[in-house]
C-alpha positions as CSV (number, residue, x, y, z in Angstrom):
1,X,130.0,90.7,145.7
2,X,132.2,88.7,143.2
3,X,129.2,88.9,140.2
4,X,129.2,92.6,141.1
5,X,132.9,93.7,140.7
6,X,133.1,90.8,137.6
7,X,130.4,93.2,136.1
8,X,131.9,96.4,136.5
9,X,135.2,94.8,135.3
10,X,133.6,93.8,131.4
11,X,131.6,97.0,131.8
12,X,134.8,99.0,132.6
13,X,136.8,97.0,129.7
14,X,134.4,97.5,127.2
15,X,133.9,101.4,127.9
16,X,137.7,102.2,129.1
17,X,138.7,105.3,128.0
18,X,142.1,104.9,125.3
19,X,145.4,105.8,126.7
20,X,146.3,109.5,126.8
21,X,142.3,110.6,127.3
22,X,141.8,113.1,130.3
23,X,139.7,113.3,132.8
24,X,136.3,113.6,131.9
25,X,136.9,113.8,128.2
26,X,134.2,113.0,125.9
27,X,134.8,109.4,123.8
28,X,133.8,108.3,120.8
29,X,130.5,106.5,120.8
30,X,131.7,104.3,118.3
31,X,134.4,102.4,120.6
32,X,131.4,100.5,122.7
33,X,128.9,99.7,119.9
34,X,130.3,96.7,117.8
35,X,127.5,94.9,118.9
36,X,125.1,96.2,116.6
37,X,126.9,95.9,113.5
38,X,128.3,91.8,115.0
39,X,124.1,91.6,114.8
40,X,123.5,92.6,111.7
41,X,126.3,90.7,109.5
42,X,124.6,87.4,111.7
43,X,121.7,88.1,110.5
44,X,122.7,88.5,106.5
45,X,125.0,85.3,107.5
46,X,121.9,83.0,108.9
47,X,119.5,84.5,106.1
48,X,122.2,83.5,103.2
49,X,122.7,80.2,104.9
50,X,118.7,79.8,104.4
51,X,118.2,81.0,100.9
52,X,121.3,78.4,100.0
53,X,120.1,75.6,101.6
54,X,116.5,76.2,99.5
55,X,118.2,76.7,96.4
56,X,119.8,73.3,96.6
57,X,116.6,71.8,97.9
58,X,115.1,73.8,94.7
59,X,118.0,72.5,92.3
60,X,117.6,68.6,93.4
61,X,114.0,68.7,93.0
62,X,114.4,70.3,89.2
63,X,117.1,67.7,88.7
64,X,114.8,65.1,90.0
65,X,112.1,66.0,87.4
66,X,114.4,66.4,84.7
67,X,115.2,63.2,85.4
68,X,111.7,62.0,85.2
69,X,111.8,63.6,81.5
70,X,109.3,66.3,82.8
71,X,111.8,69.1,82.3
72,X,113.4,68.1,79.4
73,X,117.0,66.9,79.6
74,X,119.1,68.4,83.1
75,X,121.8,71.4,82.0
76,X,125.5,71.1,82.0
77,X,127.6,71.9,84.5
78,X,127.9,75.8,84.5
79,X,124.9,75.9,82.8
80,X,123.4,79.2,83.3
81,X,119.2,79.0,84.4
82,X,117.9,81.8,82.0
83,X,117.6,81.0,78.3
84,X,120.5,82.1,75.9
85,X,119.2,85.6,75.1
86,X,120.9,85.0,71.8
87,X,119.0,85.5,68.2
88,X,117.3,82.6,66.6
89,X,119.5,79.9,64.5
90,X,120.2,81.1,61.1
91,X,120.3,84.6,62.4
92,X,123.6,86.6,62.5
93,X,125.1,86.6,66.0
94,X,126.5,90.4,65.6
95,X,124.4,93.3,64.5
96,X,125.0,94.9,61.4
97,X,126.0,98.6,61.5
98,X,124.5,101.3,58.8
99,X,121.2,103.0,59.2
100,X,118.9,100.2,57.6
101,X,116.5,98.7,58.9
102,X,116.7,95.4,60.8
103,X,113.8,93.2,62.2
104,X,114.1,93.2,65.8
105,X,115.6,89.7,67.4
106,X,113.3,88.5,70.3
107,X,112.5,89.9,73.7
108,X,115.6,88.8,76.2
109,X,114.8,86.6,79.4
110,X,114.2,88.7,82.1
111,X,116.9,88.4,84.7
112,X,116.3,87.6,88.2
113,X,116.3,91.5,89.2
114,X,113.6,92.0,86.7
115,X,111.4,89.2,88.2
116,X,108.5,89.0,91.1
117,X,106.1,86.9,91.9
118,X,102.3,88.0,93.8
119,X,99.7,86.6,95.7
120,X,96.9,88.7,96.9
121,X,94.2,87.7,99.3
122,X,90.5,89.0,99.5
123,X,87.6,89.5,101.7
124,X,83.7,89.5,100.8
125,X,82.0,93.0,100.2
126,X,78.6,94.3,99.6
127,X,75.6,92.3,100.3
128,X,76.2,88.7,101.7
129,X,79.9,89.4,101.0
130,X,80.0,88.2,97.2
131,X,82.1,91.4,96.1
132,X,85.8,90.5,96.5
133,X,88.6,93.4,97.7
134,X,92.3,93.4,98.7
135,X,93.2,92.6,102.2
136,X,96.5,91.8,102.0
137,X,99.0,91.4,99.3
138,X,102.5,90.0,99.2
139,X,105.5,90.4,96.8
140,X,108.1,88.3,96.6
141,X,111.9,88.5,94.6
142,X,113.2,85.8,92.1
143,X,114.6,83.9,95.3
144,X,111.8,84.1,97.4
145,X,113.0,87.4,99.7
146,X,109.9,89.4,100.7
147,X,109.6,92.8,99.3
148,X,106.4,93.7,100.1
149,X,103.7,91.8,102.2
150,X,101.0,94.4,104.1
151,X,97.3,94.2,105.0
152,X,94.7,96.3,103.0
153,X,91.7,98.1,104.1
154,X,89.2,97.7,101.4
155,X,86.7,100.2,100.3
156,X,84.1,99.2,101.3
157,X,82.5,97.6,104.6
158,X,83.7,93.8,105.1
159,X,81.2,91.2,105.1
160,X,82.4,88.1,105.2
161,X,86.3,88.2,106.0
162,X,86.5,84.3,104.3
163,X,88.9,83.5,107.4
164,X,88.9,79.9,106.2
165,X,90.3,81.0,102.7
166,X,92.1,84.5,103.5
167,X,93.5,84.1,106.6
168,X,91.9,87.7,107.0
169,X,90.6,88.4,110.4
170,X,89.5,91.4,111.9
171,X,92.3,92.2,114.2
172,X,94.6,92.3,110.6
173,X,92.7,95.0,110.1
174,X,93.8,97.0,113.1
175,X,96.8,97.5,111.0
176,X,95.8,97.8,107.6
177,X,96.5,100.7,105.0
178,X,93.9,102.6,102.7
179,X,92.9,101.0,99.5
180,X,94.7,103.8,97.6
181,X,98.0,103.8,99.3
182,X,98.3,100.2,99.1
183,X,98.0,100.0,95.1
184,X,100.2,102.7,94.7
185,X,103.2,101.7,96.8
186,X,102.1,97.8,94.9
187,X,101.8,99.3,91.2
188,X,105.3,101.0,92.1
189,X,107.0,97.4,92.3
190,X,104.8,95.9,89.6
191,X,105.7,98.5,86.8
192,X,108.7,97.3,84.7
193,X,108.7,93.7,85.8
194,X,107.9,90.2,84.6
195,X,105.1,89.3,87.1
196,X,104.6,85.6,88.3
197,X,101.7,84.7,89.9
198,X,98.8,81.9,89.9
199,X,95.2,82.9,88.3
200,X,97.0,86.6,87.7
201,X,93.5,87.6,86.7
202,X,91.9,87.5,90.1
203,X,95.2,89.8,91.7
204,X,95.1,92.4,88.7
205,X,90.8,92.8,89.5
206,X,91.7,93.1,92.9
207,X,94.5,95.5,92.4
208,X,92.5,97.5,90.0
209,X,95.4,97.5,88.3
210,X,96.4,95.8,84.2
211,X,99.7,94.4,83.7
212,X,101.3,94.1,80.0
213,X,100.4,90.5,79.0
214,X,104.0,90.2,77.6
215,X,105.4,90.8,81.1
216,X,102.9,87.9,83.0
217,X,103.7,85.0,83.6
218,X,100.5,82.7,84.8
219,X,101.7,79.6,86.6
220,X,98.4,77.9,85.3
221,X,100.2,77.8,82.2
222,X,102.8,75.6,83.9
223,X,101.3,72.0,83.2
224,X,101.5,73.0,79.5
225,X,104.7,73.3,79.6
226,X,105.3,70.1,80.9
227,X,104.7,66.1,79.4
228,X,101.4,65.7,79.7
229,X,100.9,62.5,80.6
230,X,103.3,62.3,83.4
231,X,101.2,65.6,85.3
232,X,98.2,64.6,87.5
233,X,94.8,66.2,85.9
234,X,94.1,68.2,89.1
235,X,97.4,69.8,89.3
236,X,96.1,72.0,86.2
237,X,94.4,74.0,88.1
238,X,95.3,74.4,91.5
239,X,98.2,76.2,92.9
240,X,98.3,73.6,95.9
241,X,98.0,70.1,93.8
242,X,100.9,71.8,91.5
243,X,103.0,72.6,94.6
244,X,102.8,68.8,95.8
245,X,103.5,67.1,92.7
246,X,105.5,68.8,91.1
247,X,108.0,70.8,94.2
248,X,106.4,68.2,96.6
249,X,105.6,71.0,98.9
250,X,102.9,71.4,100.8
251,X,101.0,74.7,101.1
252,X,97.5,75.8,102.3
253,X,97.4,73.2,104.9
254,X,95.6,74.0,108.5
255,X,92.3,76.4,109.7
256,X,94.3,79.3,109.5
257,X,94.0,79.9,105.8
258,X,95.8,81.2,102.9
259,X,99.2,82.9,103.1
260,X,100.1,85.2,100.7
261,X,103.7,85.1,101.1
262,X,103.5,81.4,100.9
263,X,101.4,80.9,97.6
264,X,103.7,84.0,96.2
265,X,107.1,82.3,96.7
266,X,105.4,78.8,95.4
267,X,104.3,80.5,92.1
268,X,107.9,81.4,92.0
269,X,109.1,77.8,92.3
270,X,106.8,76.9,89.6
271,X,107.9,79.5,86.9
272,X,111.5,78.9,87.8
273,X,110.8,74.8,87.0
274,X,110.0,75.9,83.6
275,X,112.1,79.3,82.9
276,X,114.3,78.3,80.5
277,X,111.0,76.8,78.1
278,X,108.4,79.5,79.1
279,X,111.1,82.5,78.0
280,X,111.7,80.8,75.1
281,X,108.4,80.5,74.0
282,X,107.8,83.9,74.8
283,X,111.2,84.6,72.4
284,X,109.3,83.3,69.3
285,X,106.3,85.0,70.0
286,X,108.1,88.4,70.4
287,X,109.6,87.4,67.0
288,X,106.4,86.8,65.4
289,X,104.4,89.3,66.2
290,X,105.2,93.0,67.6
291,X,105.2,93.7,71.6
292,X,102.2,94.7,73.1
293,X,103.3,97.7,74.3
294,X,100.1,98.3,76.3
295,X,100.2,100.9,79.8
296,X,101.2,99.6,82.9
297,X,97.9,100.7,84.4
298,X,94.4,101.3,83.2
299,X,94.5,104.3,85.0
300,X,97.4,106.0,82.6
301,X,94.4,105.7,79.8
302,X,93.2,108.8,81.4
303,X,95.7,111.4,79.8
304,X,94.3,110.2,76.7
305,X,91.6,111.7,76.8
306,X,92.8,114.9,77.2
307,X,92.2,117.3,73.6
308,X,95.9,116.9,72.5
309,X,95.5,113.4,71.8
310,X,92.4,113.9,69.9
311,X,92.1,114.9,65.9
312,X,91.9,118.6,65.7
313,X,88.2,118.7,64.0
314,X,87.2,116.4,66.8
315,X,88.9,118.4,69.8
316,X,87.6,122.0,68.4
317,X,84.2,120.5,68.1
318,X,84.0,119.3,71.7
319,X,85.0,122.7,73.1
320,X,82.5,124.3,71.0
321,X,79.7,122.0,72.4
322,X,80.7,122.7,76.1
323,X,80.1,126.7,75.8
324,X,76.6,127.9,74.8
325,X,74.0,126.6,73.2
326,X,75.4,128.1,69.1
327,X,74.8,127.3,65.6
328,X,76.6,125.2,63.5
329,X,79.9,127.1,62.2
330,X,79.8,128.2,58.5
């Protein structure tokens, strides 16, 4: 049949063996499997194609509000979107050698590698389901890219799965993870990193998990940042109202609920709208007052407890007390 010999014809041309190859020589697997490789590049073509096309919707919609005189006055051109990491007016712009001491200049803007943004969603424990756990949480980059986004099994029985909130159903959890695992591989990405997220409060309790206050960035804060009088009153608190007005984007629409990913790469939005202000607010503070420097994780404030970190009268009188019942030393 004609189809039949045109098939063996591509079939033979694609897997010919190269002049000077003998009979029944083994070839190189390599010379018949562009395809994979064609695939692939596509794919990083169509996803950068993507990403651009939201940074310029992103960039007009910033210009729009700059415009508005929300955002201040718009950059020049080449302006770069992270604050000038340099010191403070008045201050010397090179460091001064010799081994005295110098007050250290303010924190520098994170950069976009240094940045995430997380949205966690919950489900109802215990009785009538009015304990909240994790069932899914979602991280997103600086440009929105996904870097984490997996369902959690919580610790205890579900309740109330708050479909209409969550999106959490009970086939998600068919392919959930363990609590423990899940904050782990989460805590991993967190650690290090200016965290953006709305009502951080409620993803940190639900992560069992504390972030350096210095390194969060609550998009709640947002309409502070902004005039005032030109923000609708509703858009202080909600993560939705703020996404309409202010990116006019909307999110949380339908029966399906929440999404995670969605709400995550919105927050982003948001703190990236007022970057350049927020870091250098955060500047000034760093310069008036010390950096936190708290742990990562409440769970680091075990070692602490260990005797090396205690006063030496204090550690040689616990071990005392956990032998048998003795005297008081003389």
């Amino acid at each position: 049949m004609p189809g039949a010999n045109m098939t063996s014809q591509t079939s033979a041309a694609c897997c010919s063996e190269p002049p000077g190859t003998l009979p029944g020589e083994a070839r190189a697997p390599a010379q018949c499997s562009p395809l994979p490789n064609l695939h692939a590049k596509d794919v990083g073509r169509r996803r950068q194609k993507k990403r651009s096309r939201q940074h310029q919707r992103f960039m007009a919609r910033k210009a729009l509000l700059q415009e508005q005189g929300l955002l201040g006055t718009a950059p020049g051109p080449g302006a770069s979107p992270l604050p000038d990491p340099s010191p403070a007016p008045g201050r010397s712009q090179h460091p001064k050698s010799g081994t005295g001491s110098r007050r250290p200049a303010g924190r520098q803007a994170p950069g976009p590698g240094k940045c995430v943004a997380i949205d966690c969603e919950m489900v109802g424990t215990g009785p009538r389901g009015r304990v909240s756990e994790l069932a899914r949480c979602s991280v997103v980059s600086y440009h929105g890219d996904v870097l984490y986004d997996k369902y959690v099994r919580p610790e205890m029985p579900i309740t109330d799965y708050r479909t209409r909130w969550s999106g959490i159903t009970r086939q998600h959890m068919h392919k959930a993870i363990p609590f423990r695992t899940a904050q782990k591989e989460i805590v991993k990405l967190l650690k290090g990193k200016v965290v953006v997220g709305h009502a951080l409060h409620n993803d940190f309790q639900a992560l069992k998990y504390v972030h350096p206050r210095s390194h969060t960035r609550d998009t709640t804060r947002v309409p502070s940042l902004l005039d005032q009088s030109r923000v609708p009153t509703r858009a202080h608190v909600s993560l939705k109202d703020l996404a309409l007005h202010l990116l006019n984007k909307k999110i949380q629409v339908g029966r399906h609920g929440h999404s995670s990913v969605e709400d995550a790469a919105t927050a982003m939005e948001l703190y990236r709208l007022v970057e350049v202000r927020w870091e250098e607010q955060e500047a000034d503070s760093a310069r008036a007052a010390p950096d936190d420097g708290g742990p990562d994780s409440s769970t680091e404030l075990e070692r602490f407890m260990e005797d090396q970190y205690w006063p030496a009268d204090l550690a040689q009188g616990a071990r005392g007390s956990s032998g048998d019942t003795q005297g008081p030393a003389v």
